[in-house]
TORKOL-4160 file (C-alpha; in steps of 0.2 Angstrom, whole numbers, padded with zeros to 4 digits, m for minus):
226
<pt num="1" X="0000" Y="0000" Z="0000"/>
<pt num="2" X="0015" Y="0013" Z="0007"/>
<pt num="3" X="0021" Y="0010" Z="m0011"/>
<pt num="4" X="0005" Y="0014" Z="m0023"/>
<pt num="5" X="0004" Y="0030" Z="m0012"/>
<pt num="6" X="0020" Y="0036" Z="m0015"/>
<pt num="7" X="0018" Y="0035" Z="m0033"/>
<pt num="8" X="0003" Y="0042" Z="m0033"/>
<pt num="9" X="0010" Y="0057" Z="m0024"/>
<pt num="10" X="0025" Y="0058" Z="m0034"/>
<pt num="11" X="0018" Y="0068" Z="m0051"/>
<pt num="12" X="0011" Y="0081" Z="m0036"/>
<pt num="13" X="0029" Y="0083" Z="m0032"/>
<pt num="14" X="0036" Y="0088" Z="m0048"/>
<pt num="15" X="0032" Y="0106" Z="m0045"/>
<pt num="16" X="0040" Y="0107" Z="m0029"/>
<pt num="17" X="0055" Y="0098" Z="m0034"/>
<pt num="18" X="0056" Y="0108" Z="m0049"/>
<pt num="19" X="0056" Y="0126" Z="m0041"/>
<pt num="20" X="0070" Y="0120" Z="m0027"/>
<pt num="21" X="0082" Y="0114" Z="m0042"/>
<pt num="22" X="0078" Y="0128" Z="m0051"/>
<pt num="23" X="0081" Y="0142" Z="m0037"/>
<pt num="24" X="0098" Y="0132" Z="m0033"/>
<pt num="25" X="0104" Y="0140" Z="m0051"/>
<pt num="26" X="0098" Y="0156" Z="m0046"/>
<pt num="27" X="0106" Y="0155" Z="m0033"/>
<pt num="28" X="0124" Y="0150" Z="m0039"/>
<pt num="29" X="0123" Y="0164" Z="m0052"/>
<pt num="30" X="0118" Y="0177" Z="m0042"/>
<pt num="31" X="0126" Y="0172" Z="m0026"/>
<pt num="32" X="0142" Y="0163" Z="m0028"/>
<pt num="33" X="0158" Y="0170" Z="m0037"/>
<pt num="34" X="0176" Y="0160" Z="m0039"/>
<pt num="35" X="0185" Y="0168" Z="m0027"/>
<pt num="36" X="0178" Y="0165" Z="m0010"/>
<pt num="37" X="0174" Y="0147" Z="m0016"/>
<pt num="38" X="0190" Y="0140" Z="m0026"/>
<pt num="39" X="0196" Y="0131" Z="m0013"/>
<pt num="40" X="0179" Y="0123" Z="m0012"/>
<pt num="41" X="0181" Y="0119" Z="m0030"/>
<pt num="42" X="0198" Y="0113" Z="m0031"/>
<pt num="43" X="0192" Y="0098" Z="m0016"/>
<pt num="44" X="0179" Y="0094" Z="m0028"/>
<pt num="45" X="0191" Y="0092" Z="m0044"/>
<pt num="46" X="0203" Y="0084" Z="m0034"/>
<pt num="47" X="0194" Y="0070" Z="m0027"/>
<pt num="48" X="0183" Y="0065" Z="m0047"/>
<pt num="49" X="0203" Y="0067" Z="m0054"/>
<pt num="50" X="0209" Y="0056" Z="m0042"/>
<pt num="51" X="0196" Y="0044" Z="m0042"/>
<pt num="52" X="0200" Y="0031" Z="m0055"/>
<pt num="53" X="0218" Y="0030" Z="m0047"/>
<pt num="54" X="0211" Y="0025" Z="m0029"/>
<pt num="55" X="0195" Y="0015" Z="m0034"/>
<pt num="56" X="0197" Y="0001" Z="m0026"/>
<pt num="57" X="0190" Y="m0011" Z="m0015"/>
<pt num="58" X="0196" Y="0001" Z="0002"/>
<pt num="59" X="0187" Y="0015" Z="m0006"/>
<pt num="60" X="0170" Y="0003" Z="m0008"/>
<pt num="61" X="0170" Y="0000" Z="0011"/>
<pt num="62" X="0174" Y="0019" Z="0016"/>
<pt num="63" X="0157" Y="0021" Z="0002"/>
<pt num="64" X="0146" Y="0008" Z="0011"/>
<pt num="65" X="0150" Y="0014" Z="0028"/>
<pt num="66" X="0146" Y="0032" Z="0023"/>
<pt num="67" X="0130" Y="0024" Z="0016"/>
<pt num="68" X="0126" Y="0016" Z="0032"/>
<pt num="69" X="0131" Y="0030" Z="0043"/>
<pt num="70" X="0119" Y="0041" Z="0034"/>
<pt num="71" X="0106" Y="0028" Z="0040"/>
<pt num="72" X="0111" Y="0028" Z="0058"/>
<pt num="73" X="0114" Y="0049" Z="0061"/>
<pt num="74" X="0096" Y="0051" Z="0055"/>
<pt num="75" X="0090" Y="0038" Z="0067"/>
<pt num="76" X="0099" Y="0045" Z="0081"/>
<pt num="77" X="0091" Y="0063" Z="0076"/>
<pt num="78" X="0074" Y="0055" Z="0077"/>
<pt num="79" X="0080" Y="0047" Z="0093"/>
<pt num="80" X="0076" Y="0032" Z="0087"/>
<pt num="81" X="0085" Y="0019" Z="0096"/>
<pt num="82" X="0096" Y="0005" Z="0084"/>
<pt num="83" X="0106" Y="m0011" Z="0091"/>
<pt num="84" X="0117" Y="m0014" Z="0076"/>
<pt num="85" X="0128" Y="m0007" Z="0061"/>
<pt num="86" X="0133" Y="m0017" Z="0051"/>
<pt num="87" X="0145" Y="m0012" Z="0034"/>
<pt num="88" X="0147" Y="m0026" Z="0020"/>
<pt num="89" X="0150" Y="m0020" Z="0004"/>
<pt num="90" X="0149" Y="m0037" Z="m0004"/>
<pt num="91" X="0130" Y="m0038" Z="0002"/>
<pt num="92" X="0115" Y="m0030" Z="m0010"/>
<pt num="93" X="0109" Y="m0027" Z="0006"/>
<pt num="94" X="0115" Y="m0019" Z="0021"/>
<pt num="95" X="0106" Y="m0018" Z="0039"/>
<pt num="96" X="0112" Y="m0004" Z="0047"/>
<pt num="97" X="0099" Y="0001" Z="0060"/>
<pt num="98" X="0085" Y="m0007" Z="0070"/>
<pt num="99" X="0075" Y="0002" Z="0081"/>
<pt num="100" X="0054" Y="0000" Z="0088"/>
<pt num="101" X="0049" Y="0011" Z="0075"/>
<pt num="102" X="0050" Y="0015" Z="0058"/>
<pt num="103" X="0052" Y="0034" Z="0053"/>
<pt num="104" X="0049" Y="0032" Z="0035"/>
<pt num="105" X="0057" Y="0038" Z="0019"/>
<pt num="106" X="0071" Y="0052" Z="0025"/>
<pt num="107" X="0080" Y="0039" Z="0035"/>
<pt num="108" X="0076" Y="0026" Z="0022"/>
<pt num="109" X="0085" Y="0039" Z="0009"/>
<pt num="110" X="0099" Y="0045" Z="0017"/>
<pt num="111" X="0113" Y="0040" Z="0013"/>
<pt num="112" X="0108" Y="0048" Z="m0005"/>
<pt num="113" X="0107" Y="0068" Z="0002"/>
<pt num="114" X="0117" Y="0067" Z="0016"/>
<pt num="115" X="0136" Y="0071" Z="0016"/>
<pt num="116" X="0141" Y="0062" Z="0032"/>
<pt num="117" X="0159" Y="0066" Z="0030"/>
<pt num="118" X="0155" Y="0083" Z="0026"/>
<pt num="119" X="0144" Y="0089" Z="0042"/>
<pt num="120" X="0159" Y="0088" Z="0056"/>
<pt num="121" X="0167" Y="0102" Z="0045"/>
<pt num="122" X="0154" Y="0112" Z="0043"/>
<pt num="123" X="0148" Y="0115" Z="0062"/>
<pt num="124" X="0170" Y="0116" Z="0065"/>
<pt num="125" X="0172" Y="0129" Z="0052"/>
<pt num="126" X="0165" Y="0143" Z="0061"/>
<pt num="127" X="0175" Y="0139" Z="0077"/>
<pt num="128" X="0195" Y="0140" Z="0065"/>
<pt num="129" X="0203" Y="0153" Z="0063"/>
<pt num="130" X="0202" Y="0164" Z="0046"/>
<pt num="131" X="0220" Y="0158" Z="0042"/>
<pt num="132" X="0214" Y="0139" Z="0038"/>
<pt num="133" X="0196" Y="0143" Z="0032"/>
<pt num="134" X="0202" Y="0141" Z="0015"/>
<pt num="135" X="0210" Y="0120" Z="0023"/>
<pt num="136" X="0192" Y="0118" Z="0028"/>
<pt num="137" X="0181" Y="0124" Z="0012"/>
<pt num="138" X="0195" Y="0112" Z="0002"/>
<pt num="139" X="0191" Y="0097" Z="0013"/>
<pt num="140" X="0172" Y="0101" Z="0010"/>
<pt num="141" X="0172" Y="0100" Z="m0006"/>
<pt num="142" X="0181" Y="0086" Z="m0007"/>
<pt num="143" X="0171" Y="0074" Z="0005"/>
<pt num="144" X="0158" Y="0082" Z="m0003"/>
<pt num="145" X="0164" Y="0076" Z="m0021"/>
<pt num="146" X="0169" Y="0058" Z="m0012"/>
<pt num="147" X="0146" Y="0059" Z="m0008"/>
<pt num="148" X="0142" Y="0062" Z="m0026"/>
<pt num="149" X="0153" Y="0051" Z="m0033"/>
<pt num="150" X="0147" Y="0035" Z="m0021"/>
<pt num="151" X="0130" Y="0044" Z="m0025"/>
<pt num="152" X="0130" Y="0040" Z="m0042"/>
<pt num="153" X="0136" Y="0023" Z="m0039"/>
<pt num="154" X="0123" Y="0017" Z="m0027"/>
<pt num="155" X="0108" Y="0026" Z="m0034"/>
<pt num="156" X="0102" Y="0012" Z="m0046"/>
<pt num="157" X="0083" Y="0002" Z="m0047"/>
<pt num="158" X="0088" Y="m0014" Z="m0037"/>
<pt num="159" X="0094" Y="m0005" Z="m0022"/>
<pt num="160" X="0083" Y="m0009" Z="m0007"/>
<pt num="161" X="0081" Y="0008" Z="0000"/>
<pt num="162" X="0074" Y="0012" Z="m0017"/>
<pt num="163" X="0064" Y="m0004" Z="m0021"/>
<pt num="164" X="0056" Y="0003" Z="m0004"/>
<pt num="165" X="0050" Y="0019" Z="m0010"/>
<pt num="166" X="0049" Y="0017" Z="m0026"/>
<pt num="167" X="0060" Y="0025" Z="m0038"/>
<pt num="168" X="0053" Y="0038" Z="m0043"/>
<pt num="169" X="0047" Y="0043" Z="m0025"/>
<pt num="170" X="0064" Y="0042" Z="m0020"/>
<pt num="171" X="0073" Y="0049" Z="m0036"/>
<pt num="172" X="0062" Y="0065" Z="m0033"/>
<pt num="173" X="0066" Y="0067" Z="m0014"/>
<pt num="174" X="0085" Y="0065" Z="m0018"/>
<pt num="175" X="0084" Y="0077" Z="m0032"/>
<pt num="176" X="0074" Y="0088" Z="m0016"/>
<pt num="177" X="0086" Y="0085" Z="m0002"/>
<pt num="178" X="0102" Y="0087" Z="m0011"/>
<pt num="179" X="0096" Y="0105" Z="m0019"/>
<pt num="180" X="0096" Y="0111" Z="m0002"/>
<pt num="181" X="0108" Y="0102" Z="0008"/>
<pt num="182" X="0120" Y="0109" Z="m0007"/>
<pt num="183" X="0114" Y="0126" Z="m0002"/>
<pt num="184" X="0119" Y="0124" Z="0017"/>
<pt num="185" X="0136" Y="0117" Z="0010"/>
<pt num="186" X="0137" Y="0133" Z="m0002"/>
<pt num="187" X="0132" Y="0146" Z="0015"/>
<pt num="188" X="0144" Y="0139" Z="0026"/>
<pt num="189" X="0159" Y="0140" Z="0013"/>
<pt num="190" X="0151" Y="0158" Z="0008"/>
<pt num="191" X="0149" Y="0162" Z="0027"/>
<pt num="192" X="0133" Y="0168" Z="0025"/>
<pt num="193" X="0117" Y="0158" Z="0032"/>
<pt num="194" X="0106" Y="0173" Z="0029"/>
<pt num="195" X="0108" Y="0166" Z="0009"/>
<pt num="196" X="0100" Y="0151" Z="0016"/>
<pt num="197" X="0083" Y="0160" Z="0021"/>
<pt num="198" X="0083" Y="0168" Z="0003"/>
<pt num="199" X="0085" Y="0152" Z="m0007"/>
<pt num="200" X="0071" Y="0145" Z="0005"/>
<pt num="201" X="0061" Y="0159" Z="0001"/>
<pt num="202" X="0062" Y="0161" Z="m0018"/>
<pt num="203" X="0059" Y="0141" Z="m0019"/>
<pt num="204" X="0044" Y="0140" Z="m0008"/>
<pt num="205" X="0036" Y="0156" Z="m0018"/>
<pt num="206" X="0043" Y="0146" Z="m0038"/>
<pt num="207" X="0034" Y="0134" Z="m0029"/>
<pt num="208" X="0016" Y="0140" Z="m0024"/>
<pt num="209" X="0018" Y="0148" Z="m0042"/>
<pt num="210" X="0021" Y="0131" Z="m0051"/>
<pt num="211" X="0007" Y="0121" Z="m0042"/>
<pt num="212" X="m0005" Y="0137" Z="m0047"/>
<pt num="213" X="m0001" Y="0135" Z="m0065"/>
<pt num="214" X="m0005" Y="0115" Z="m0064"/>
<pt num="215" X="m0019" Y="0120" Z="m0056"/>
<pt num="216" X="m0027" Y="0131" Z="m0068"/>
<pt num="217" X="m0020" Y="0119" Z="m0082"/>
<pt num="218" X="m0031" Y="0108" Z="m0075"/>
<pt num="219" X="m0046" Y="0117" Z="m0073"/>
<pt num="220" X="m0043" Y="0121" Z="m0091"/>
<pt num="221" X="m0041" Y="0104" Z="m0096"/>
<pt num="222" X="m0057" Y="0096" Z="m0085"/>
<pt num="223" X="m0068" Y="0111" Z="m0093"/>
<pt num="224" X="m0065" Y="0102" Z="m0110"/>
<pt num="225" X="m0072" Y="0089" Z="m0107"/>
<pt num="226" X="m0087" Y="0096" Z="m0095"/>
């Protein structure tokens, strides 16, 4: 039943998913020039030029626990209680958490919008001294780059978190999640969350705007036939 709702909710999404992707170029373009985040780029390009010489089996293991950790930190946000954690990379299917409840799809998906390795360095960055700022925003970007890269690995059909949402339930709420998780990322190398309010803003309004336009589309449709 959980899954013929979520795709029946799924084409209402769309607009809502649409207007947060959308703002997130807005938002770069108007909002972010090279300078105060180069050393954020550079951490990206390092870790996807780097890549292909490290892949190994190592790195798959550092890639599943991230993935599993992602499952546990947002159980422990919910408090929800777990009694193991298991990692095995070799395993379609990894139990990391079990707790007395089920919380539903935001633990369930993750692993797939949140950087685990990146959050220590965003709450520490505010705390360091202006002198290794530029350390920090390189290390962001690439534990951020390691995220994307495992992302794109793990995000396929036949993975179980998926298979339980649906895929295009869960494509759309990645899609969601990481527009503005990449936001915060973008803030805290900027150093100014006030940027955050703005995106949430301009989204939220893109998005009232879209679901109005569907709406009247409809009504246009539905008189057609009336």
């Amino acid at each position: 039943m959980g899954k013929v709702i979520k795709l029946l909710v799924s084409p209402a999404l769309i607009p809502l998913v649409y207007a947060f992707v959308y703002e997130i170029f807005l938002f770069i373009i108007y909002n972010v020039d090279f300078q105060p985040v180069q050393w954020f780029l550079f951490g990206l390009l390092c870790y996807v030029l780097i890549y292909p010489f490290i892949k190994c089996d190592n790195i798959t293991f550092v890639e599943t626990f991230e993935h599993e950790l992602g499952h546990a930190v947002l159980n422990l946000v919910w408090f929800r209680s777990f009694d193991e954690f298991l990692v095995n990379p070799k395993e379609k299917s990894n139990v990391a958490t079990r707790g007395l409840f089920n919380i539903g799809f935001l633990t369930s998906l993750a692993p797939y919008y949140l950087p685990v390795f990146t959050i220590p360095l965003l709450i520490v960055k505010p705390f360091l001294s202006a002198s290794i700022r530029h350390v920090i925003d390189f290390l962001i970007g690439f534990t951020l780059a390691f995220h994307y890269v495992a992302l794109l690995k793990e995000f396929y059909r036949q993975q179980p978190d998926i298979q339980k949402h649906t895929t295009v339930f869960s494509f759309l709420i990645t899609c969601l999640m990481n527009a503005v998780v990449l936001v915060i990322i973008l803030c805290a190398v900027l150093e100014d969350y006030l940027l955050l309010l703005n995106y949430l803003d301009g989204s939220i309004t893109r998005a009232i705007e879209s679901y109005k336009v569907v709406f009247q589309e409809l009504q246009k449709q539905m008189l057609k036939y009336w």
